[in-house]
C-alpha positions in Angstrom: 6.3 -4.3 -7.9 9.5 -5.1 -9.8 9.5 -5.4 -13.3 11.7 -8.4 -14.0 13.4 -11.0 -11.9 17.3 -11.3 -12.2 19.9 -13.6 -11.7 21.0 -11.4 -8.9 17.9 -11.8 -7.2 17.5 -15.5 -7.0 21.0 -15.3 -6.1 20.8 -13.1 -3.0 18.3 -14.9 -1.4 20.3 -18.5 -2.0 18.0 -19.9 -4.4 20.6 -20.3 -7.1 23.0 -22.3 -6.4 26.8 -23.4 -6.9 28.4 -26.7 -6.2 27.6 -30.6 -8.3 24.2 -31.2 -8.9 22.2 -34.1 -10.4 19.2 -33.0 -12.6 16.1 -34.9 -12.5 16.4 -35.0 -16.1 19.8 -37.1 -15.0 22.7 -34.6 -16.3 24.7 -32.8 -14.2 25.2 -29.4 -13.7 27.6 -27.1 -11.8 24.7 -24.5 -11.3 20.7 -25.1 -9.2 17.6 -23.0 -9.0 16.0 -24.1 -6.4 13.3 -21.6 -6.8 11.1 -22.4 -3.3 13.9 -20.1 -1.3 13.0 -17.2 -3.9 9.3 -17.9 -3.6 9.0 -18.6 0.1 9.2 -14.8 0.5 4.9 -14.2 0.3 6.0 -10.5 -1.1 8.1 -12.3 -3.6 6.2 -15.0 -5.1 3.1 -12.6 -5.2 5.0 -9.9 -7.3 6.6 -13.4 -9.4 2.7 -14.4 -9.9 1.9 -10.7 -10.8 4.2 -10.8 -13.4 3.7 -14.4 -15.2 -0.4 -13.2 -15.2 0.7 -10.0 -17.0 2.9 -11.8 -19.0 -0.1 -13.7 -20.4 -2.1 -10.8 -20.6 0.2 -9.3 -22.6 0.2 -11.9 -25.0 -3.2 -12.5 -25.3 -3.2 -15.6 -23.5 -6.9 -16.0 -22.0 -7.2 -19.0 -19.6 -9.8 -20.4 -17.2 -8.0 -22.2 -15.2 -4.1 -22.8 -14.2 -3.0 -25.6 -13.7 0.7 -26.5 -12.2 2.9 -29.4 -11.5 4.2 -30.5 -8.0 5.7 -29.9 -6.6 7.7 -26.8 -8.4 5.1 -25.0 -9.8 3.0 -25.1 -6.9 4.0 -21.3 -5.4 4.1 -19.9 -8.6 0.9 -21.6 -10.3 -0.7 -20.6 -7.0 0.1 -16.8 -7.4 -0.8 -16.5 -11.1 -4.0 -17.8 -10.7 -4.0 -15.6 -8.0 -3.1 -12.6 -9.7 -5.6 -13.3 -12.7 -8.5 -14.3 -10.8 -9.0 -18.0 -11.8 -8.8 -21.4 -10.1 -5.8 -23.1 -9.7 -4.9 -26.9 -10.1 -2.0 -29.2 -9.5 -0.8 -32.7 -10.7 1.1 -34.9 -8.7 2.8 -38.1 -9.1 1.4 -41.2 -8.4 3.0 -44.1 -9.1 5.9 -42.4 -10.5 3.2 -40.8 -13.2 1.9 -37.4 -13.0 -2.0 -37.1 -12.2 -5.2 -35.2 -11.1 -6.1 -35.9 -8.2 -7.7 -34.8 -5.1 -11.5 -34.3 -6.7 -9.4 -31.9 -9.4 -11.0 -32.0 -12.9 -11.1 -30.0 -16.1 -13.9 -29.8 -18.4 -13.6 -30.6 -22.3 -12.6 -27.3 -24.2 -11.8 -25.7 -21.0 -9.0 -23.4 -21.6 -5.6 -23.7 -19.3 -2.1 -22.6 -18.7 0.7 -24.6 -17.4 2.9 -23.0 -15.0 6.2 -24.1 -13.4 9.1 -23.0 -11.5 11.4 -23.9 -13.8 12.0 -25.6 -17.2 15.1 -27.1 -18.2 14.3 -30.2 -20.3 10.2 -29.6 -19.8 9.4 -33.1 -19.2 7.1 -32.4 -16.2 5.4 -29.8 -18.2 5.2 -32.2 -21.3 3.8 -35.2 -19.1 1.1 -32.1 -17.6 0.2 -30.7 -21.2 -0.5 -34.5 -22.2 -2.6 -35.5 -19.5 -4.8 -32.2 -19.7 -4.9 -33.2 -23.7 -6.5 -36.7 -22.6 -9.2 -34.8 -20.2 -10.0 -32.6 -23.6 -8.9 -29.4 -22.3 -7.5 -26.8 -24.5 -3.6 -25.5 -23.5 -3.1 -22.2 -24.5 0.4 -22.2 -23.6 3.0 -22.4 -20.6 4.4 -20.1 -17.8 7.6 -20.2 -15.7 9.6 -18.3 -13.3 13.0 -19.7 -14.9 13.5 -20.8 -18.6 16.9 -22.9 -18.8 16.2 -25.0 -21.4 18.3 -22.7 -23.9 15.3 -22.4 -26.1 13.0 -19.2 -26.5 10.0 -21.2 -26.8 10.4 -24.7 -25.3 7.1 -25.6 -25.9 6.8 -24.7 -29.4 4.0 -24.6 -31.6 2.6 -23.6 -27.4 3.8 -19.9 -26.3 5.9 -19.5 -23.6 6.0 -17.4 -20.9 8.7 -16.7 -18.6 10.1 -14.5 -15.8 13.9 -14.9 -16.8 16.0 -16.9 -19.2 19.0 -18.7 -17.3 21.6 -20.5 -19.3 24.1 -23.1 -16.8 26.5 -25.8 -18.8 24.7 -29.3 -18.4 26.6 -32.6 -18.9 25.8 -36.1 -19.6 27.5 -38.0 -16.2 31.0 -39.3 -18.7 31.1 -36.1 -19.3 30.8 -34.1 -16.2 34.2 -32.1 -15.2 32.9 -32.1 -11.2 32.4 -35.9 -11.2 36.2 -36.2 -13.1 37.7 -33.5 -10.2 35.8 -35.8 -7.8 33.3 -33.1 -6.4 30.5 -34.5 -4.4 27.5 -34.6 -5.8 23.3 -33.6 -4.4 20.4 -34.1 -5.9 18.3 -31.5 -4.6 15.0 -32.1 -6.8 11.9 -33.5 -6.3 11.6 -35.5 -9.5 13.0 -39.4 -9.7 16.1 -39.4 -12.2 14.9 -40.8 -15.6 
């Protein structure tokens, strides 16, 4: 098992990529992690689940339960569950808002992570953390494969976890130098712009 993931890594297997992208938090970047190609590797999200559960571990961060949104922090939420021998629950939109669905439910006080792929402007995560607040569970903190938010602890007063720190120039869409040199633009997430 490795002990970190790199840059380098998510690279060589094409999950970070170069080109124009549109964010779902709407800015644009020059620079996507789409972190599915890294994690469809079963050797590789295991060893990425491995490492967020000892991660938790480490800092004394005792859950039941682990709960993830889709579709990003399916793979990964999956494996660190896995990894520390608890269930593992997602949200999904409906309606445009994230929910529990699919008999899913959380008891008052129980004690749960969030886990994601990766955070850039944690709004999924934020809209996850609010809705387990409503069911009366308890968040002990958050977990992610990527952190490119620019922030050590996104989350804050809420520890953080995460895998690797990734910092990529982001731009408001007036702003962006690819949409002023004319470079196409994808938007390869899952999320509806804002």
């Amino acid at each position: 098992m490795t002990e970190s993931i790199t840059l380098a890594d998510l690279t060589g297997c094409g999950a970070h990529q170069r080109g124009h992208f549109l964010l779902s938090s709407g800015l644009h970047s020059g620079d996507y992690l789409q972190c599915a190609l890294y994690l469809a590797h079963p050797r590789r999200a295991a060893c990425a689940g491995g490492l967020l559960a000892a991660s938790f571990r480490a800092a004394e961060i005792l859950p039941d339960v682990v709960v993830a949104p889709a579709m990003g922090g399916l793979i990964i939420g999956h494996e660190t569950a896995r990894d520390l021998d608890l269930p593992f629950l997602f949200t999904e939109r409906a309606d445009g808002k994230m929910v529990l669905r699919r008999g899913f439910g959380l008891a008052p006080g129980q004690r749960v992570v969030v886990v994601e792929d990766v955070v850039t402007t944690g709004k999924s995560t934020r809209e996850v953390i609010a809705i387990l607040g409503d069911l009366g569970a308890e968040v002990l903190g958050v977990g992610s494969l990527v952190n490119r938010s620019g922030q050590p602890q996104p989350f804050a007063p809420l520890p953080s976890c995460h895998l690797m720190a990734a910092e990529f120039p982001t731009w408001a869409a007036d702003e962006c130098p690819l949409c002023h040199e004319g470079v196409p633009i994808a938007k390869p997430g899952s999320r509806p712009i804002i």
